[in-house]
N, C-alpha and C positions, 0 to 999 in steps of 0.2 A: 481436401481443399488446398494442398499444396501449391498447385498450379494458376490459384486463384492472383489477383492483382495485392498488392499491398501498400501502406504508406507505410514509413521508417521513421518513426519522430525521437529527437534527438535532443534533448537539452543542452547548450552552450550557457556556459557561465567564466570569463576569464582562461579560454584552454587556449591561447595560443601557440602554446607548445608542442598540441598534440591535434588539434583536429583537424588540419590538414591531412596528416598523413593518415588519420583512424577516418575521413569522408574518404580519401584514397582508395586506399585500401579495400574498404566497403565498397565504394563504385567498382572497383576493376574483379569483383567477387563475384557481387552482381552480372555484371555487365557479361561477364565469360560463362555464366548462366543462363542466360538469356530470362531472366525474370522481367516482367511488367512490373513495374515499382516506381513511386518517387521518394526521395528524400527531403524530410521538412525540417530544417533545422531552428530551433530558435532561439535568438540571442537575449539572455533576461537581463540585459542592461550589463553587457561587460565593462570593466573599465579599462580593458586591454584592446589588442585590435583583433580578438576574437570576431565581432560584427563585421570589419569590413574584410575579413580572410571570405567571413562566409558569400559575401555582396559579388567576388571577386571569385566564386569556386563556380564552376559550371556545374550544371545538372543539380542543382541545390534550389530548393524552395528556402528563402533565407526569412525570418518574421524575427520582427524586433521589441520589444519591450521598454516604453518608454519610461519605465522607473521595473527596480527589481521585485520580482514577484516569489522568488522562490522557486524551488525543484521542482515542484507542483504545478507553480503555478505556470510555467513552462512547456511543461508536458500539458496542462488540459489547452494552452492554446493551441499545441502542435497538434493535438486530438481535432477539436474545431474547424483547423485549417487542411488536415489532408481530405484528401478528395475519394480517399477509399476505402472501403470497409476494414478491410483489414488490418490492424494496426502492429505494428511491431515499436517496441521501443528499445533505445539502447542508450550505451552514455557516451558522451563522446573525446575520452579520458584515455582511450585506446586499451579500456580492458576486457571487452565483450568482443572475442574473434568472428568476424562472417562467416568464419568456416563452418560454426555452430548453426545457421541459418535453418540449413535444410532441415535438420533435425526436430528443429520446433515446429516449422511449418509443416512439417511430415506428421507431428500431433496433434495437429490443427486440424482436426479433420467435423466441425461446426460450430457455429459462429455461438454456441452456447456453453462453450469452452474456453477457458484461457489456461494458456502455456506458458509456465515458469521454466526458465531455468535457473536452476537452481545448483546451489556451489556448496563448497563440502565446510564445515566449519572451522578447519584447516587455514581456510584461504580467509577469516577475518582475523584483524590483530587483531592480538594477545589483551588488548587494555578493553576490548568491546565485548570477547567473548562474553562474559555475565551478564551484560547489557543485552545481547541478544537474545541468551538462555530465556533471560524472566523476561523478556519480549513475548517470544516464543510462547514460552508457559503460560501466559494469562492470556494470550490469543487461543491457544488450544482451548483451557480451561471455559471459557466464556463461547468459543463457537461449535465447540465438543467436535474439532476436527482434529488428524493429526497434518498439521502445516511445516509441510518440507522447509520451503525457504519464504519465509513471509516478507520480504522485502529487497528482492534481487529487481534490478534494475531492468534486466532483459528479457522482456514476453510478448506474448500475441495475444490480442483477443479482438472483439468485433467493437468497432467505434457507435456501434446503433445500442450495444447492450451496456457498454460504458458510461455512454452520454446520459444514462439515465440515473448515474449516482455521482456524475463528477462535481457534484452539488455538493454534496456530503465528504469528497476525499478533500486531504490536508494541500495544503498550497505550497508548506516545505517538504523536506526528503522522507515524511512518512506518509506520502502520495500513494507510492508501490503499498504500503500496509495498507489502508482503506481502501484501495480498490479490489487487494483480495479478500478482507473480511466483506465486503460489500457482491462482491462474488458469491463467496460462501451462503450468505444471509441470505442472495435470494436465489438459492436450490440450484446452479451452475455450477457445472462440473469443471476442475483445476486439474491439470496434470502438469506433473512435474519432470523437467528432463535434464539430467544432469550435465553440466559445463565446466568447464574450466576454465576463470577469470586470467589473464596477465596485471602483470603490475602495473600501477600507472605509470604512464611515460613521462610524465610531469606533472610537478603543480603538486600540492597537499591538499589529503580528502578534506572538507570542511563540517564532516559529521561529526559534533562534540556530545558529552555528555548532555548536554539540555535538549541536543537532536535524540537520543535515547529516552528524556524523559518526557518532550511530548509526544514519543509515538507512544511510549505507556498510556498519559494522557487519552491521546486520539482514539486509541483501539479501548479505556472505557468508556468513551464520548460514543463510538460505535456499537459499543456493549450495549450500552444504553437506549439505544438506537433503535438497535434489531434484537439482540437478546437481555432486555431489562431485568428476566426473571432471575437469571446466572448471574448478574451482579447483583441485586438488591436482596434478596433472599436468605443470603449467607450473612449480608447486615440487619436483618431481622431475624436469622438464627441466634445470631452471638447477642442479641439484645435478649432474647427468652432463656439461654441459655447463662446473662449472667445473671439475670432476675431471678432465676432459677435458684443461682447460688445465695442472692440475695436473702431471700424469701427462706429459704433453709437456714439462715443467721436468725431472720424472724423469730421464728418457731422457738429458736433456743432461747432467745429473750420474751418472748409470748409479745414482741410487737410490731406490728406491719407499717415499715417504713416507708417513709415517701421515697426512698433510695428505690426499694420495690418496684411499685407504682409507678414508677417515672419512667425501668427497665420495658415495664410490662407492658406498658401503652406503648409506647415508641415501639416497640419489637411489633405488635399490634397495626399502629399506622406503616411503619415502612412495609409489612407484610399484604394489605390494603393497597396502598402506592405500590406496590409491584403486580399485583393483579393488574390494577388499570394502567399502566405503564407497558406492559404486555399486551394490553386490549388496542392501545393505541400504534402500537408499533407493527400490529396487523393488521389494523386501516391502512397503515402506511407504505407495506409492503402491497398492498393489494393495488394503492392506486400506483404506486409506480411502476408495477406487472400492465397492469393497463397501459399506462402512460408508453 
């Protein structure tokens, strides 16, 4: 499906610095390629002149945001708005080279697939690595895959198989994580193809610490979602297991405390609430397969 048409969507947020030369660049990539392609940029309400760089760039679908929406929310407009199946997303920070292009779209070979690229852990600062580690860990843990790169910015996948969970992904920068657990979740195959980010050309990332702690958030809101059994389960083991303990204090006093009792039922209903939690989330999956 390489030779297929594509849209290029693009979040702007305050880059004056950089998107000109990183839409540049891209176009004159393109263009010496001879791909069918448009570019859909969208500006989520800069306060810079971000917006009218893009009004004023030729060959640019430019969409504007009349209050800010987030990383997210960005990207599902630019989803919306291109006009082709094919979706590639990028950032427009000048750190994802076109040269990498062919590559993904060379993996792309059906539209029941999406293509990360994906970057070495090398290439994140030093103060995130932990932050991504047990990103990572409890996304494997909960979708029992092993997940290359769960939130790299630059991929392909089909705008008909997206649109049907962009409901569910986050509207900030863990956008990229819910759309590959959501992926995962329903039986799409992920391939991962290794890249090489550049520095940003300007401007400071704006992923802080609270941006690491809702996609923890997000991916067990997802858990929940699509794998309720993997999270709720392990909190009804630790409830029998400390009842457990409980109850063998019991014994040594000859009396069965309401500390017991209290273990045991709880460990009980959440074990219950995850059956049906599971039950529901296969309804779920089944009518968005439909849908």
């Amino acid at each position: 499906m390489n030779n297929t048409p594509f849209s290029i969507v693009i979040p702007v947020f305050n880059e004056e610095e950089t998107v000109i030369e990183a839409l540049t660049n891209l176009k004159e990539f393109l263009d010496k390629h001879s791909y069918t392609y448009e570019i859909v940029c969208v500006d989520d309400k800069s306060t810079d002149k971000s917006g009218e760089l893009l009004d004023n760039f030729e060959g640019v679908k430019a969409v504007h945001h009349k209050k800010n929406r987030g990383y997210g929310g960005a990207l599902k407009t630019g989803i919306q708005n291109a006009k082709y199946d094919t979706i590639i997303i990028m950032d427009s920070d000048g750190q994802h080279k076109a040269e990498d292009l062919p590559k993904l779209l060379e993996a792309y070979d059906s539209k029941d697939t999406m293509v990360i690229g994906s970057r070495k852990i090398y290439q994140t600062k030093a103060n995130r690595v932990l932050g991504k580690y047990l990103i990572h860990k409890l996304a494997n843990y909960i979708f029992k895959e092993n997940i290359v790169d769960i939130n790299s910015g630059f991929r392909v996948f089909s705008k008909s198989i997206a649109k049907k969970y962009l409901h569910l992904c986050s509207e900030r920068f863990s956008f990229t994580t819910s759309i590959t657990l959501a992926y995962l979740a329903g039986g799409y195959d992920i391939v991962y193809v290794p890249i090489e980010v550049q520095k940003r050309a300007g401007g400071e990332s704006r992923v802080s610490f609270k941006t690491g702690l809702r996609t923890l958030l997000k991916i067990l809101e997802l858990g929940m979602i699509f794998k309720p059994l993997r999270v709720i389960l392990p909190v009804s083991l630790l409830f029998f297991v400390v009842g457990t303990l409980s109850f063998i204090n019991d014994l040594r006093i000859m009396n069965l405390s309401s500390t017991t009792v209290f273990l045991y039922s709880n460990g009980i209903i959440m074990f219950v609430f995850a059956l049906l939690a599971e039950e529901i989330s296969n309804i779920r999956m089944e009518v968005i397969r439909r849908g």
